[in-house]
N, C-alpha and C positions, 0 to 999 in steps of 0.2 A: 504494500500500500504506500502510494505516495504521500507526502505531508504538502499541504497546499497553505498560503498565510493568503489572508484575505482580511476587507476591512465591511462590516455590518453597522449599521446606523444603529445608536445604543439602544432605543426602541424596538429594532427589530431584535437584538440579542438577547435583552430583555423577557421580550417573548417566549422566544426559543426557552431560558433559563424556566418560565414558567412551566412550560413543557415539561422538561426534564424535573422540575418537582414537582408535579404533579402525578408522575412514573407515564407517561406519553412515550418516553422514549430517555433510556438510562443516560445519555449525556450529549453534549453539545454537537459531539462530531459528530454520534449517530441522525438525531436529527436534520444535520445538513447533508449526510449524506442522503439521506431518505428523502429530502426538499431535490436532491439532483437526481435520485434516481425518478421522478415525479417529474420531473422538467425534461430528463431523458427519453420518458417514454412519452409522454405529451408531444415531442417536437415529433418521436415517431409516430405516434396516432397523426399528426396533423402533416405528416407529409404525404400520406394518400388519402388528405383532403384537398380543399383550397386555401392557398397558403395567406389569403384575408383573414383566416380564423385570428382571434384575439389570442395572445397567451396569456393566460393566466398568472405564471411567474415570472411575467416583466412588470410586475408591479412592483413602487417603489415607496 
């Protein structure tokens, strides 16, 4: 597994931190990976659509 550094707006980590205490998902990396595997397969669903479709995880 590679190590990736990345920068989240404190609100969005926030979030996430809620997550992971709440037991959603045991810690931070999990859940982002989980946010990519969700973005990964989304861009796959929407490539044998029309590629107008909105994404969902360009929200910011």
């Amino acid at each position: 597994m590679e190590r990736v550094t990345l920068r989240i707006p404190k609100q969005q980590i926030e979030e996430v931190e809620q997550m992971v205490e709440t037991g959603e998902f045991p810690n931070r990396s999990e859940a982002i990976r989980a946010a990519v595997r969700d973005m990964l397969k989304e861009q796959d669903d929407t490539s044998t659509e029309t590629t107008n479709r909105k994404r969902t995880w360009a929200k910011v």
